[in-house]
N, C-alpha and C positions, 0 to 999 in steps of 0.2 A: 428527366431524371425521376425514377419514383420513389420513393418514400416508405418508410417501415414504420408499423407501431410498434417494435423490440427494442427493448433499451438494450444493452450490452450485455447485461448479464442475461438474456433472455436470448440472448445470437449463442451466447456459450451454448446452453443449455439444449439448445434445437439441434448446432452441431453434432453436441457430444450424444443424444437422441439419434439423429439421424447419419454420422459418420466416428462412430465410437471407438473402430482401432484405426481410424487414418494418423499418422502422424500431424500433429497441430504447430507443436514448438520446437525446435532444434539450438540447443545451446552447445557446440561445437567445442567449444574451450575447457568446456566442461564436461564435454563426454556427455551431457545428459538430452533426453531426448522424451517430450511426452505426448501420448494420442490424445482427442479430443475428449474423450472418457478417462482419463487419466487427471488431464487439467481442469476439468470439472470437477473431481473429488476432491483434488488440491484446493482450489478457490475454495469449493465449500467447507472445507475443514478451517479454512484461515477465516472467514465469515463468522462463523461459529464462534471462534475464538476473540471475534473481536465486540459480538453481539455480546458475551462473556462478560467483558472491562465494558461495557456500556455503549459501546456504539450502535448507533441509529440512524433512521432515515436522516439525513440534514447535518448530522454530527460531522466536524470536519476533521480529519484522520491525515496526518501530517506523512511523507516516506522519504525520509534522508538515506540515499544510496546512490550505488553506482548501476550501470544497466544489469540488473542481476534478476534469476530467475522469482526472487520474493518480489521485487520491484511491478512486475507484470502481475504476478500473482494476488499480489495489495491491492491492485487497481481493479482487475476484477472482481474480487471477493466486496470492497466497498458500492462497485456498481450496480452488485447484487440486493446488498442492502440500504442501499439508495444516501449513501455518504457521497460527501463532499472530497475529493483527493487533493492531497494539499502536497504537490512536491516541492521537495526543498531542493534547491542547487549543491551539489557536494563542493563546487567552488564560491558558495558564497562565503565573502567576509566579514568580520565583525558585525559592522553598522548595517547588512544586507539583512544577515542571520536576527539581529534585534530586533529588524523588523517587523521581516517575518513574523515571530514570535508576539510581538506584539498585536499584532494587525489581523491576524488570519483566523481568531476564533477556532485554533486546535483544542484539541478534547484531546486526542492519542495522537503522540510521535514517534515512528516504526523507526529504527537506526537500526539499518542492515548493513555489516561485513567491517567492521570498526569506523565507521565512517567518524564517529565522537568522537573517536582516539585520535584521529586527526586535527581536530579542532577543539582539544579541552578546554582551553580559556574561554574562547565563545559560546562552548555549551554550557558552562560551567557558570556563567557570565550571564549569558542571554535567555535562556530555555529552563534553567534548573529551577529557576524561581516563580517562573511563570503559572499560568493557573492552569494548566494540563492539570485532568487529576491523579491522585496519588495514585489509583491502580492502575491508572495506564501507563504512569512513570513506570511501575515496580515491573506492571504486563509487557510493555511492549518496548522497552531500552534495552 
């Protein structure tokens, strides 16, 4: 097997370089469909955004969702900027979510497509009080 020195965000980057109107992602359900020069702009705009509210190399960036196109997009954009991805299970429950919470040294929690509306007592319970900080509550909830 060989071996790469590319981290992830660095396989984007080459793709969307070297194959830039190939089709990369296909979300079906959604009708939406992006090239690899397309999903590279995307990442890097959400990167941007999250270097913004203070994210950094190491920072650990929390993503409660379902498989949705922000969900892939999170994960790249934080690879790029050498974060930590911290997924949260959309079925976790109370004492799961607490721990999380507790345990994981989040900085930013992304809540994409109501996932909190699902579960207010435990966000509201477990995550609200936590030491995320304030702009990335206001940024990224």
């Amino acid at each position: 097997m060989q071996l790469y020195n590319r981290t992830l965000g660095q396989w984007l980057e080459h793709w969307a370089e070297t194959t830039p109107d190939k089709e990369y992602i296909v979300y079906s359900d959604r009708n939406l469909r992006f090239t690899w020069k397309q999903f590279n702009h995307r990442v890097d705009d959400m990167a941007k955004g999250l270097i913004a509210i203070g994210v950094e190399r190491g920072t650990h960036v929390g993503i409660w969702a379902a498989n949705v196109p922000d969900w892939l997009t999170l994960l790249y954009a934080c690879a790029k900027i050498g974060a930590v991805y911290v997924t949260v299970n959309t079925n976790y429950k109370q004492a799961e979510l607490e721990y999380l919470c507790q345990n994981s040294d989040m900085h930013t929690l992304c809540i994409v497509n109501g996932e909190k509306d699902k579960h207010p007592h435990s966000w509201n319970r477990q995550c609200a009080g936590h030491s995320l900080s304030r702009t990335s509550r206001r940024n990224c909830l």
